[in-house]
Each structure stands twice: as C-alpha cells, then as structure tokens.
N, CA, C and O of each residue as an XYZ file, in Angstrom:
264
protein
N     -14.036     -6.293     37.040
C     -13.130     -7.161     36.326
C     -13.340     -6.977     34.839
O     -14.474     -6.855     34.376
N     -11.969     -6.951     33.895
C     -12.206     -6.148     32.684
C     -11.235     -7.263     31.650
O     -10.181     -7.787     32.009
N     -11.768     -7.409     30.577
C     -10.784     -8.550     29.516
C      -9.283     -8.252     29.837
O      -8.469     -8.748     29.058
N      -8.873     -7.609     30.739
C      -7.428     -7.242     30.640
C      -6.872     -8.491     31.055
O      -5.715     -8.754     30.730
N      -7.814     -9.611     32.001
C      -7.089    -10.409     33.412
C      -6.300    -11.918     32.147
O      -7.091    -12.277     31.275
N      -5.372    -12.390     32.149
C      -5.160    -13.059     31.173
C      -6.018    -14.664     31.067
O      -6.144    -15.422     30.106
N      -6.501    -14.768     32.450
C      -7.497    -16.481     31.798
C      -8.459    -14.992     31.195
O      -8.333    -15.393     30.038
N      -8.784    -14.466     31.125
C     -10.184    -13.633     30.253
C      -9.324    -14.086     28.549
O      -9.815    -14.815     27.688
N      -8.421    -13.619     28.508
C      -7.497    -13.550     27.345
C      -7.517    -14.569     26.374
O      -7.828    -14.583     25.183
N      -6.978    -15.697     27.427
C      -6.788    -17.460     27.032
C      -7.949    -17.805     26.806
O      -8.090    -18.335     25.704
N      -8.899    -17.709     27.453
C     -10.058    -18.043     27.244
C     -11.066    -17.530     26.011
O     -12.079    -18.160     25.709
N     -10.780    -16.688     25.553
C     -11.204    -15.756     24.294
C     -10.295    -16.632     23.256
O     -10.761    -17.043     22.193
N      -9.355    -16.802     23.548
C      -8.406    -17.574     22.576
C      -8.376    -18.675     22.111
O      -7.772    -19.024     21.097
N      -9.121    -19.411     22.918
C      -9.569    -21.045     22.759
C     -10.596    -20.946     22.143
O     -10.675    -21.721     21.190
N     -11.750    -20.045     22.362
C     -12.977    -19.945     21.801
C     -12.925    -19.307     20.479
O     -13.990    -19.389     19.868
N     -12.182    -18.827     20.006
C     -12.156    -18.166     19.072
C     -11.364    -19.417     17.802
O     -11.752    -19.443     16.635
N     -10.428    -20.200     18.246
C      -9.624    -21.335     17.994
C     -11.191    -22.434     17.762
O     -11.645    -23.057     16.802
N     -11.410    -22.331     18.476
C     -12.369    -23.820     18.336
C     -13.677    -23.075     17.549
O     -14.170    -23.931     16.813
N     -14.233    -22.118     17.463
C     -15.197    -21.631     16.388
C     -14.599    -21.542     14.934
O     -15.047    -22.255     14.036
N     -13.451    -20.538     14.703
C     -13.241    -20.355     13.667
C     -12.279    -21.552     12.764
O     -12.499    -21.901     11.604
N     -11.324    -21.980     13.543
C     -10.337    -23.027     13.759
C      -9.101    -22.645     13.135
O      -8.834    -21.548     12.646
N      -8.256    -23.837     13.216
C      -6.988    -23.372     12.921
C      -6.549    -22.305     11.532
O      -6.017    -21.195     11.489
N      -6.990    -23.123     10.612
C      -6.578    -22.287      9.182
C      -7.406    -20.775      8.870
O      -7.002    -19.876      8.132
N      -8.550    -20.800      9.588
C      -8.661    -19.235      9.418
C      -8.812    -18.068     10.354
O      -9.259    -16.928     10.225
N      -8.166    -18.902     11.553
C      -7.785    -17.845     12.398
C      -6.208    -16.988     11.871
O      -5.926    -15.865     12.290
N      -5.786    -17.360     11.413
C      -4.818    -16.632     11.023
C      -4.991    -15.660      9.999
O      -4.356    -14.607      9.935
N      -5.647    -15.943      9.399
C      -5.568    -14.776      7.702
C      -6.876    -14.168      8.754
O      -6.996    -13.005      8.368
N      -7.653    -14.337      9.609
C      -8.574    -13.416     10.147
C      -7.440    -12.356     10.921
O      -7.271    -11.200     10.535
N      -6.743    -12.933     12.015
C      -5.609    -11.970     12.362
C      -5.167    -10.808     11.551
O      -5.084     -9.591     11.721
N      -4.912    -11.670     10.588
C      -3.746    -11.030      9.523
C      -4.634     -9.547      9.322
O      -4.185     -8.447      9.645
N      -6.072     -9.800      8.679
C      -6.854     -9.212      8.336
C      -7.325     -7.880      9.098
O      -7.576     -6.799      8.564
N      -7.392     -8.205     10.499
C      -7.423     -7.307     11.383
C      -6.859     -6.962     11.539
O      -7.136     -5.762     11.528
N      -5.012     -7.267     11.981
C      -3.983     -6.202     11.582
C      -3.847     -5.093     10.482
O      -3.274     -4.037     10.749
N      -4.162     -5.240      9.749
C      -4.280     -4.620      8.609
C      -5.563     -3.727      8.443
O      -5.500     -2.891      7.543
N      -6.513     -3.776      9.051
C      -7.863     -2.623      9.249
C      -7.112     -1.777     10.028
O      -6.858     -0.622      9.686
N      -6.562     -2.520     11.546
C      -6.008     -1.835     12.464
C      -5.111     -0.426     11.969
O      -5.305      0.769     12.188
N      -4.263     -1.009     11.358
C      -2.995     -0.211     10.740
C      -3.437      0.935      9.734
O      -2.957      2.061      9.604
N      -4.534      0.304      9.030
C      -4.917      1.594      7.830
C      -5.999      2.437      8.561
O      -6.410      3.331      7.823
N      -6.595      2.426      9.808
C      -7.171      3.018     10.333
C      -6.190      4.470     10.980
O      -6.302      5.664     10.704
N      -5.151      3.692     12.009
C      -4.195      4.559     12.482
C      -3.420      5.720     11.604
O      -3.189      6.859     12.009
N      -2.989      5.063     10.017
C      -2.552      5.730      9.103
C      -3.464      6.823      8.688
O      -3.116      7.970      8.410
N      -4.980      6.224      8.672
C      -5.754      7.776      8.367
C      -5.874      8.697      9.386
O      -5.622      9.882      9.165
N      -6.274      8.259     10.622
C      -6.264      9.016     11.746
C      -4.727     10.237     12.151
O      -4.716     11.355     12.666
N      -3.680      9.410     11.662
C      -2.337     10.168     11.240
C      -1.827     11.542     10.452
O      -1.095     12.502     10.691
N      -2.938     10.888      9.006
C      -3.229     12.065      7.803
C      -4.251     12.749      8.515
O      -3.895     13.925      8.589
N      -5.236     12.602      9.017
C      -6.116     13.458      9.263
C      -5.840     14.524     10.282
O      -6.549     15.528     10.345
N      -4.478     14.254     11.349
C      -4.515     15.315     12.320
C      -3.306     16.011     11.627
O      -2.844     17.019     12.161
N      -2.805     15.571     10.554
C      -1.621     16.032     10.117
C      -2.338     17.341      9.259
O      -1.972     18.512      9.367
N      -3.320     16.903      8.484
C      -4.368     17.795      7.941
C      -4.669     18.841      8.849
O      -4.415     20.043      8.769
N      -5.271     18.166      9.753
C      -5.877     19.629     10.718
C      -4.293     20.196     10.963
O      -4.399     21.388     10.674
N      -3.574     20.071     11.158
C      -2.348     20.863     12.197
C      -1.926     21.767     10.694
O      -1.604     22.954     10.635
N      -2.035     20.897      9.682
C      -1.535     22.032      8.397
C      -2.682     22.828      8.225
O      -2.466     23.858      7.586
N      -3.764     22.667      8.583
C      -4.949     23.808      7.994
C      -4.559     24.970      8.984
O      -3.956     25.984      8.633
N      -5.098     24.613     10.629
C      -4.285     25.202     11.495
C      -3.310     26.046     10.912
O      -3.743     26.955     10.204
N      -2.013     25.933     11.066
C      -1.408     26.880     10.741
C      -1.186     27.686      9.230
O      -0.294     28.508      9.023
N      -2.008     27.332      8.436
C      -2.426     28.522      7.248
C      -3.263     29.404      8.383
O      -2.678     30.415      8.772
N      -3.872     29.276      8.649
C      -4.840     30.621      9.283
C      -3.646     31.285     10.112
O      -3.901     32.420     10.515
N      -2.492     30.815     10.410
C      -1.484     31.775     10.694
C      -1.033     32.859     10.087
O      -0.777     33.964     10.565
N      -0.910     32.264      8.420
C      -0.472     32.794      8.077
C      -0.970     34.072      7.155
O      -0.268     34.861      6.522
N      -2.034     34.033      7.251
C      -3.045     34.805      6.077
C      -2.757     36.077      7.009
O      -2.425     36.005      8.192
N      -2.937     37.220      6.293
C      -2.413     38.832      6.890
C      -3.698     39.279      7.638
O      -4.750     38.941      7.094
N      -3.772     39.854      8.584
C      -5.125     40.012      9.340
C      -6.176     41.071      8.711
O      -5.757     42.090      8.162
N      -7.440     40.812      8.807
C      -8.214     41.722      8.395
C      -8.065     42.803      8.911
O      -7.631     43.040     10.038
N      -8.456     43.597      8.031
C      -8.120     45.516      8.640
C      -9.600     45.763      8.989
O     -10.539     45.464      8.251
N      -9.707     46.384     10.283
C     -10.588     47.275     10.638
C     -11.111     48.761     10.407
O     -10.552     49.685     10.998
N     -12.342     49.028      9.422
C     -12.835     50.330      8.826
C     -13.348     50.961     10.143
O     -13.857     52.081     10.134
C-alpha cells in the first residue's frame, strides 16, 4: 500500500493543515509549485543542451585516417 490510496492523501492533508495551518499552507504550496516548475524548466534546458551538443558531433567532418 503506497500514498497513492486517497484517505493516505486526506490524511496528509489534515496533518499538514493542522501543523502548518491555514495562512501558510498556501504560500508553502505556492512555493513548491514554483521549485517544482524551475526544476522541470532546467531539466528541459539541460536535455535540450545535450540533444544540441549531440548533434554538433554530427556535424564536424570525420577524421582522416594516415
């Protein structure tokens, strides 16, 4: 059994409600959306990086064999 089941969910949700409480569970949200998102965005640039490095080594003329 894995946090997927939704009382796991609700229950994380209340606890998290009654520790942190109302007014800063939200800008904590907010906050984590926003790690979330600039994480994905680098992970984005970074394979975009590799796929452009990648294909320069296409393009370079092949070494000649003496």
């Amino acid at each position: 059994m894995g946090i997927e089941s939704p009382v796991h969910l609700l229950f994380i949700a209340v606890v998290a409600l009654v520790v942190l409480g109302p007014k800063k569970l939200p800008a904590l949200a907010r906050a984590l959306g926003e790690g979330i998102r600039e994480f994905r965005q680098s992970l984005d640039a970074g394979a975009q990086d590799a796929e452009l490095k990648a294909g320069q080594g296409d393009e370079q003329s092949p070494r000649q064999l003496d």
